[in-house]
Biotite code that builds the C-alpha atoms (Angstrom):
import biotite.structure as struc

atoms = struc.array([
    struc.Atom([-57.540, 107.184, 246.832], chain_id="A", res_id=1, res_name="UNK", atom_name="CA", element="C"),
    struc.Atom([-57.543, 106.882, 250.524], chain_id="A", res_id=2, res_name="UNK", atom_name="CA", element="C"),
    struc.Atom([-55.651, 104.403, 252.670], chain_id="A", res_id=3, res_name="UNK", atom_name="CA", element="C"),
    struc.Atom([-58.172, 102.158, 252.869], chain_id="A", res_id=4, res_name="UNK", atom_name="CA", element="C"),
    struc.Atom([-58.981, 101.722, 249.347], chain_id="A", res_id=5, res_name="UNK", atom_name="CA", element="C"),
    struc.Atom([-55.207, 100.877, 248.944], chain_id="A", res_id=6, res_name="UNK", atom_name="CA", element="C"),
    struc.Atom([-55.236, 98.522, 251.539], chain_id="A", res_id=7, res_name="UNK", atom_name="CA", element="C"),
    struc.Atom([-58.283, 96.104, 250.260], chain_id="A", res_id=8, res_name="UNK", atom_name="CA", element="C"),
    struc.Atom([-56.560, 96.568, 246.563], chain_id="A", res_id=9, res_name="UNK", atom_name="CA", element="C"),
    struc.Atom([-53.517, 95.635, 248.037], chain_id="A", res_id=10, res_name="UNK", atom_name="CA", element="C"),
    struc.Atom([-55.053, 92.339, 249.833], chain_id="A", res_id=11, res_name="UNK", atom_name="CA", element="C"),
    struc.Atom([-57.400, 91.674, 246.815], chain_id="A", res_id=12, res_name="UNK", atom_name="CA", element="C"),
    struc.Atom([-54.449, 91.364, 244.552], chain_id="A", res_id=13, res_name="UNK", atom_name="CA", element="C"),
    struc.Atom([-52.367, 89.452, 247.121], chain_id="A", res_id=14, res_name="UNK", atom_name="CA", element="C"),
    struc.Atom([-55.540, 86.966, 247.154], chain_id="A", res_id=15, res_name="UNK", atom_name="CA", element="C"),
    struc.Atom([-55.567, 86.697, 243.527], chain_id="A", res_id=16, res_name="UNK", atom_name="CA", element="C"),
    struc.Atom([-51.554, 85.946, 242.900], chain_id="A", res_id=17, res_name="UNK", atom_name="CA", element="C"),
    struc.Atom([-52.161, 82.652, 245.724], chain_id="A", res_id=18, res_name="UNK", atom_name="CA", element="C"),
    struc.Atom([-55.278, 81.722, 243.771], chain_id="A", res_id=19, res_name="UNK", atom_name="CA", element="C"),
    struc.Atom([-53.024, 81.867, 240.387], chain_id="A", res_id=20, res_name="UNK", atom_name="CA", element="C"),
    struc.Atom([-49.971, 80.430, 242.456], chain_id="A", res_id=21, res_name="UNK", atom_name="CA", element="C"),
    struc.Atom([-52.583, 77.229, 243.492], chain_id="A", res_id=22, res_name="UNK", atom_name="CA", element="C"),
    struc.Atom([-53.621, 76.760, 239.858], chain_id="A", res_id=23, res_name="UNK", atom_name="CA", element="C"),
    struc.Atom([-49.966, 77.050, 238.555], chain_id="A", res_id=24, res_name="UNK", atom_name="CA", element="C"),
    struc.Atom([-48.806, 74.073, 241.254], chain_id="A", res_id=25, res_name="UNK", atom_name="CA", element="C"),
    struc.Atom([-51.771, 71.916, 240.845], chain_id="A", res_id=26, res_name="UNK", atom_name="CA", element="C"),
    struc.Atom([-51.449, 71.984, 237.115], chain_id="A", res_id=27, res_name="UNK", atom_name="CA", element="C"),
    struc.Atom([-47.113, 71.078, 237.621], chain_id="A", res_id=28, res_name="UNK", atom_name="CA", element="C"),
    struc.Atom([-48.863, 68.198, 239.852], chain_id="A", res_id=29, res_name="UNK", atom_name="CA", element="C"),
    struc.Atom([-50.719, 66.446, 237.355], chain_id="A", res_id=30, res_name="UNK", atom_name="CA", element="C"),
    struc.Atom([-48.422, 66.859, 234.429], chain_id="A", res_id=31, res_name="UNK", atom_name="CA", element="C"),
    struc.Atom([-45.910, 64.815, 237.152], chain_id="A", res_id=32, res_name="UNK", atom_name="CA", element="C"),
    struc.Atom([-48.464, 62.198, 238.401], chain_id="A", res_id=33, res_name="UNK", atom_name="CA", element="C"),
    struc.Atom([-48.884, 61.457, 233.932], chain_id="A", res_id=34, res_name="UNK", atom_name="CA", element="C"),
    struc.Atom([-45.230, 61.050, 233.498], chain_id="A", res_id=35, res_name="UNK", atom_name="CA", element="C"),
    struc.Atom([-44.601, 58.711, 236.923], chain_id="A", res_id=36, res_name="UNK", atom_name="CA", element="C"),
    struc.Atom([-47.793, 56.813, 235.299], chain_id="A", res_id=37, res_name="UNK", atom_name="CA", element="C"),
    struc.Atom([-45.966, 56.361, 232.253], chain_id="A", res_id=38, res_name="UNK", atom_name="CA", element="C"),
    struc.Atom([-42.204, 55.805, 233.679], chain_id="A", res_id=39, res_name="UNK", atom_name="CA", element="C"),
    struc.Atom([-44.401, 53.146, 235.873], chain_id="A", res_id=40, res_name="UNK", atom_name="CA", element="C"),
    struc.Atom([-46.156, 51.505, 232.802], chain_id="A", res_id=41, res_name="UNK", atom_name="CA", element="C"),
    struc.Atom([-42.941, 51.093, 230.998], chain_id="A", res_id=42, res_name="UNK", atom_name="CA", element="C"),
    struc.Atom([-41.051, 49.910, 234.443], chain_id="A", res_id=43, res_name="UNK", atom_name="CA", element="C"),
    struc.Atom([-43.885, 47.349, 234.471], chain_id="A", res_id=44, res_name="UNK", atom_name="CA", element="C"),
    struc.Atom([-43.255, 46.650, 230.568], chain_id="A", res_id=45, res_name="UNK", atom_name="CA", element="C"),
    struc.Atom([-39.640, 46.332, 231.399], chain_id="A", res_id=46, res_name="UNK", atom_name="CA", element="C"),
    struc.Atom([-39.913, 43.685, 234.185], chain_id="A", res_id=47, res_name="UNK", atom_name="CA", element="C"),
    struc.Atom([-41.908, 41.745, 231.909], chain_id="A", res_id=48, res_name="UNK", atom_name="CA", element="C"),
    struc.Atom([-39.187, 38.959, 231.484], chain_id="A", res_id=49, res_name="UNK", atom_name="CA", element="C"),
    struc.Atom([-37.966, 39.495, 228.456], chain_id="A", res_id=50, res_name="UNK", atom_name="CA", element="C"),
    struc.Atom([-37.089, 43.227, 228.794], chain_id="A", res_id=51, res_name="UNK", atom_name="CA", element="C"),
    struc.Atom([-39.101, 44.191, 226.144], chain_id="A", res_id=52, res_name="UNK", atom_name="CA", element="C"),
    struc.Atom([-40.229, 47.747, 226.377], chain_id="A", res_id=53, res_name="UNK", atom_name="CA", element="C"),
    struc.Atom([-43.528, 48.917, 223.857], chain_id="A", res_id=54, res_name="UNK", atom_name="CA", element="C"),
    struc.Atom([-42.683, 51.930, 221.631], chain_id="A", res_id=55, res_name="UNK", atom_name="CA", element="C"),
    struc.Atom([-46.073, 53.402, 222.523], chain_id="A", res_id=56, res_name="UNK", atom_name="CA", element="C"),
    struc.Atom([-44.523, 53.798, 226.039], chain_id="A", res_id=57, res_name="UNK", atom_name="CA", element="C"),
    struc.Atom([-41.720, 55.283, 224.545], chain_id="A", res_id=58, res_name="UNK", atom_name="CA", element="C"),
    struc.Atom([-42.862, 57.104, 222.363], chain_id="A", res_id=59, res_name="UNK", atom_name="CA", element="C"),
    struc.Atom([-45.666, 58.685, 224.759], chain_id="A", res_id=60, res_name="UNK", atom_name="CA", element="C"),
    struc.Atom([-43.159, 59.755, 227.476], chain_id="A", res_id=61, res_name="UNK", atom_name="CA", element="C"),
    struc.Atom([-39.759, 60.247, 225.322], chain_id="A", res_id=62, res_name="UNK", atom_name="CA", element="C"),
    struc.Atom([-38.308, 58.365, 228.556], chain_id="A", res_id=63, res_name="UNK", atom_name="CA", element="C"),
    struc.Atom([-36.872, 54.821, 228.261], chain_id="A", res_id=64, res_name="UNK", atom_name="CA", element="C"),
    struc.Atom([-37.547, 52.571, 231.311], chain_id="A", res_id=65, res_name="UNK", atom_name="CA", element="C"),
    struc.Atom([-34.518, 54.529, 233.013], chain_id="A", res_id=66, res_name="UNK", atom_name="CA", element="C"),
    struc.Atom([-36.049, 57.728, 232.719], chain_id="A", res_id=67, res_name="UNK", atom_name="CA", element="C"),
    struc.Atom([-33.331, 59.096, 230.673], chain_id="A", res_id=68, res_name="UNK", atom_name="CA", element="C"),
    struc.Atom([-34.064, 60.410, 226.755], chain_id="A", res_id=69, res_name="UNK", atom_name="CA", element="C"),
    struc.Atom([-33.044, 58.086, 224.522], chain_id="A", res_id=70, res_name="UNK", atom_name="CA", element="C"),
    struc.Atom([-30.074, 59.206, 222.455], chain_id="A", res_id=71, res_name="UNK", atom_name="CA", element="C"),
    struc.Atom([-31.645, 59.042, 218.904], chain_id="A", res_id=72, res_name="UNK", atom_name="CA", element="C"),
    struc.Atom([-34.532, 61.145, 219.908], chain_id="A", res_id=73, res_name="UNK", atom_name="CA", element="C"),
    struc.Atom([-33.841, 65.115, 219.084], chain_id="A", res_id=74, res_name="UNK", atom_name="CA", element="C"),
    struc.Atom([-35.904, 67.978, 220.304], chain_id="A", res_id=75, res_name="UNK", atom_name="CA", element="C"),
    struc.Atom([-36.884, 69.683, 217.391], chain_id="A", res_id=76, res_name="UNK", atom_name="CA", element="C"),
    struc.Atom([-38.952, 72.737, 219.362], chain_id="A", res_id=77, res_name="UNK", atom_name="CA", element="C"),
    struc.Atom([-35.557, 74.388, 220.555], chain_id="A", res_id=78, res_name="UNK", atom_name="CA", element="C"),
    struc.Atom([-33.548, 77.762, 218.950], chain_id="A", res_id=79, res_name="UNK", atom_name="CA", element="C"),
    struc.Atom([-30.597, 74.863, 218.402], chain_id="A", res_id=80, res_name="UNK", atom_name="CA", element="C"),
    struc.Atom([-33.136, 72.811, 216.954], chain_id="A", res_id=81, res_name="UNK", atom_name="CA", element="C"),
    struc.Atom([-33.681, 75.691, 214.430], chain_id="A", res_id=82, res_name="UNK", atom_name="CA", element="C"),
    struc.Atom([-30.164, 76.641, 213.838], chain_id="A", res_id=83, res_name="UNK", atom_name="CA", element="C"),
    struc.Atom([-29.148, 73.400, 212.506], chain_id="A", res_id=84, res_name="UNK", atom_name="CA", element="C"),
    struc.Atom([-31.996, 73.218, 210.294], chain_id="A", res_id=85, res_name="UNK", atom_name="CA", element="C"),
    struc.Atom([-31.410, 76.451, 208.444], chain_id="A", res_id=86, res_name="UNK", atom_name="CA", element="C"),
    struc.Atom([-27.384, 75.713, 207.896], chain_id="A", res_id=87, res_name="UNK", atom_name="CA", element="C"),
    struc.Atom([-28.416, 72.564, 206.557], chain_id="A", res_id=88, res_name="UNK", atom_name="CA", element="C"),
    struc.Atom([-30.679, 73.679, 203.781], chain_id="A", res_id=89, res_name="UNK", atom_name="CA", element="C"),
    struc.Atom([-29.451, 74.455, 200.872], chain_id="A", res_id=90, res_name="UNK", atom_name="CA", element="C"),
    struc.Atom([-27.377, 77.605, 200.880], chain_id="A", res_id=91, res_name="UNK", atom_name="CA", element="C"),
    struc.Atom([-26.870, 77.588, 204.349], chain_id="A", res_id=92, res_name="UNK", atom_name="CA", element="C"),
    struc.Atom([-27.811, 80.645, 207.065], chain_id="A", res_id=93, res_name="UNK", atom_name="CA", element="C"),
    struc.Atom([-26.055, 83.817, 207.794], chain_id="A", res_id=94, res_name="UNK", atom_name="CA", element="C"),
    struc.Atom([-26.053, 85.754, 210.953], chain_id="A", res_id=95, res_name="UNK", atom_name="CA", element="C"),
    struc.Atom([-28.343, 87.822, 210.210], chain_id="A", res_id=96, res_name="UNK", atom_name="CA", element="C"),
    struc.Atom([-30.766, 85.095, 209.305], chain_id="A", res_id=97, res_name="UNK", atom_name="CA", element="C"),
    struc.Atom([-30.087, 83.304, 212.338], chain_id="A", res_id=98, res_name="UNK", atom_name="CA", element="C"),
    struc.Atom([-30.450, 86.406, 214.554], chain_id="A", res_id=99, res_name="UNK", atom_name="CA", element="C"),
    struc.Atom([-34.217, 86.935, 213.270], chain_id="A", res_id=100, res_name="UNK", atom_name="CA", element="C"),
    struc.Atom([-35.005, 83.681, 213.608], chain_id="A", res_id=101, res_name="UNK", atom_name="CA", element="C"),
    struc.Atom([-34.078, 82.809, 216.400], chain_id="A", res_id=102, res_name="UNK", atom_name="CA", element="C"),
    struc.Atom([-34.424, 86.484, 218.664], chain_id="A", res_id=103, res_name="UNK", atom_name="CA", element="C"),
    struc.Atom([-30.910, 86.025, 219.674], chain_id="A", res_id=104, res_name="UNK", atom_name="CA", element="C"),
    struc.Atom([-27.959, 88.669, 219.406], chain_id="A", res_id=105, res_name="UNK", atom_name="CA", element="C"),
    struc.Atom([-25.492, 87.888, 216.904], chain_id="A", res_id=106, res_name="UNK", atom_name="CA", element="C"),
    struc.Atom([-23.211, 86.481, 219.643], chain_id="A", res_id=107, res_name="UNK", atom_name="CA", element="C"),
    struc.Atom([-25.161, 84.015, 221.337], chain_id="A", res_id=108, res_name="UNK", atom_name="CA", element="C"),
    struc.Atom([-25.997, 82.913, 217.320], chain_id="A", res_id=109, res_name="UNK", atom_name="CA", element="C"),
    struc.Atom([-21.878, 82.887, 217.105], chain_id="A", res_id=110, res_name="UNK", atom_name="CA", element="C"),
    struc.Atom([-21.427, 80.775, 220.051], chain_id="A", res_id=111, res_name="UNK", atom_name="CA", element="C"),
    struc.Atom([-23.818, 78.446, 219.451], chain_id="A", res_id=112, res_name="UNK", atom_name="CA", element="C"),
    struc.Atom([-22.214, 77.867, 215.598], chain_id="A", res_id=113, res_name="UNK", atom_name="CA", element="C"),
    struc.Atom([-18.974, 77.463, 217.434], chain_id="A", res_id=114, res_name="UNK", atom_name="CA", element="C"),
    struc.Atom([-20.479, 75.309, 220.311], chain_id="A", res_id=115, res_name="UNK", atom_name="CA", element="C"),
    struc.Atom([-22.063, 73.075, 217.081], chain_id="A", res_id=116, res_name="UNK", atom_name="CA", element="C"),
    struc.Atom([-18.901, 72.737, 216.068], chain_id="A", res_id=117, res_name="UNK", atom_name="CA", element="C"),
    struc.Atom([-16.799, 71.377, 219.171], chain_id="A", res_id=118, res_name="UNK", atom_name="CA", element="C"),
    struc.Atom([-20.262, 68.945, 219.493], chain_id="A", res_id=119, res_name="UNK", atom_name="CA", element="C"),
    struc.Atom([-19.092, 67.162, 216.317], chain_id="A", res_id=120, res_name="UNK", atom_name="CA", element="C"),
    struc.Atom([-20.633, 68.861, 213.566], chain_id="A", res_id=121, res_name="UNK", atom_name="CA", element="C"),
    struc.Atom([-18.813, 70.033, 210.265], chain_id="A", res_id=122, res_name="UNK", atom_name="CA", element="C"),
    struc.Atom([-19.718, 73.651, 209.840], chain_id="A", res_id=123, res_name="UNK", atom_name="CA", element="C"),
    struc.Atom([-17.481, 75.501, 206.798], chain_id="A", res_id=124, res_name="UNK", atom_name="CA", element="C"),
    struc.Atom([-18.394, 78.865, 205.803], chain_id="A", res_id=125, res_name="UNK", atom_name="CA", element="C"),
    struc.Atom([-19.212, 80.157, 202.229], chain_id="A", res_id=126, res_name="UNK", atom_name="CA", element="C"),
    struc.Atom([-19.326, 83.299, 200.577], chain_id="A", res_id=127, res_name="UNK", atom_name="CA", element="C"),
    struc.Atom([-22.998, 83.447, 198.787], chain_id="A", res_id=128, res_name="UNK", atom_name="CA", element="C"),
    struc.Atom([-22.578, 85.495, 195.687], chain_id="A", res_id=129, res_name="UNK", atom_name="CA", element="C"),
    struc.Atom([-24.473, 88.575, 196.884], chain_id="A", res_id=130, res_name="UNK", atom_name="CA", element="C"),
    struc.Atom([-21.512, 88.724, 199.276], chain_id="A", res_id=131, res_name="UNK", atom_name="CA", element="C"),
    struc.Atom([-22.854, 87.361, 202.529], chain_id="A", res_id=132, res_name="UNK", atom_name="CA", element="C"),
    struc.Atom([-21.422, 84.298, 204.463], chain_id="A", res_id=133, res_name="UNK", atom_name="CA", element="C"),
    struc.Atom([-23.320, 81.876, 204.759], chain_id="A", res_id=134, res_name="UNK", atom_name="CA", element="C"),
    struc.Atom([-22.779, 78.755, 207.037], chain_id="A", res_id=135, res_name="UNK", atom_name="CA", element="C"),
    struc.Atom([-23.397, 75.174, 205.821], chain_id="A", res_id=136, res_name="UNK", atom_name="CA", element="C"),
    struc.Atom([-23.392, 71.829, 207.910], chain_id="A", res_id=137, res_name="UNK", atom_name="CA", element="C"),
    struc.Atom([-21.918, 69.658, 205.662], chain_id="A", res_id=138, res_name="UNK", atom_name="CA", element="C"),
    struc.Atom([-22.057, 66.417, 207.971], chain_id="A", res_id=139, res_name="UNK", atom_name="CA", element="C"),
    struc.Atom([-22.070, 65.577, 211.756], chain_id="A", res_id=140, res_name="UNK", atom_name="CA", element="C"),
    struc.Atom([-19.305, 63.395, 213.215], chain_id="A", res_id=141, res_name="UNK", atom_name="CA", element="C"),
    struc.Atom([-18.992, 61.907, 216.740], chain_id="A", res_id=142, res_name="UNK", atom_name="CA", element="C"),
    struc.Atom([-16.631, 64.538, 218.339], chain_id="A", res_id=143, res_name="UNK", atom_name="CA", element="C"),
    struc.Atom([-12.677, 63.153, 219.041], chain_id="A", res_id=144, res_name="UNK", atom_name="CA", element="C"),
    struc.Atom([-11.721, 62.888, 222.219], chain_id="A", res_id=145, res_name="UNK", atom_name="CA", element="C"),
    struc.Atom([-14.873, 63.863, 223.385], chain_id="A", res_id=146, res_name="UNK", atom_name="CA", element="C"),
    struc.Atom([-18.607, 62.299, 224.886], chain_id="A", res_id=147, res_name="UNK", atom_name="CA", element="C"),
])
């Protein structure tokens, strides 16, 4: 390969990463012009007189009028998401569980346990009877002393 031939690869691929750049930005651009649609459709709901907001708007943009996520609405696509879910089933999740589900190494999986449990939930470990613990949400609590 001669100088040259380096030099147009080098500017074709340059070309090609702004061309992928362009899509990446104009694609960001109309996923915010739908959500400031929305936020406006339920700001227009809102100002209606009698405050009254449709679910569908809700519901559609997981925003309330304020923008903010309403409190009672929990992402169930996240690794946290999927933590919680396996310690509440019946027998619980061990580490090792955890670990493959979620990709993690076994101490992020231990912090977040530990970080469930200054949020408020109740998480008591068990010994299963092949010999593994197991940890079990038995209920979640509104945190003392804390938001």
């Amino acid at each position: 390969m001669n100088l040259r031939e380096i030099d147009r690869l080098a500017e074709e691929t340059a070309q090609r990463q702004l061309v992928e750049k362009d899509a990446l930005n104009r694609k960001h651009v109309r996923q915010m012009d739908v959500i400031r649609e929305f936020r406006a459709l339920a700001d227009a709901a809102a100002s209606n007189g009698n405050g009254h907001v449709p679910a569908a708007i809700t519901e559609q943009t997981g925003t309330d009028p304020a923008g903010s996520p309403p409190a009672s609405m929990p992402r169930n696509d996240t690794k946290k998401a999927l933590i919680i879910s396996m310690m509440e089933r019946k027998g619980g999740a061990t580490n090792a569980e955890m670990v493959s589900a979620t990709g993690w190494v076994i101490n992020s999986v231990r912090g977040q346990v530990s970080a469930l449990r200054k949020s408020g939930y109740t998480i008591t470990p068990e010994k299963r009877a092949d010999g593994q613990r197991a940890y079990i949400v038995k209920e979640r609590q509104a945190p003392s002393g804390q938001r």
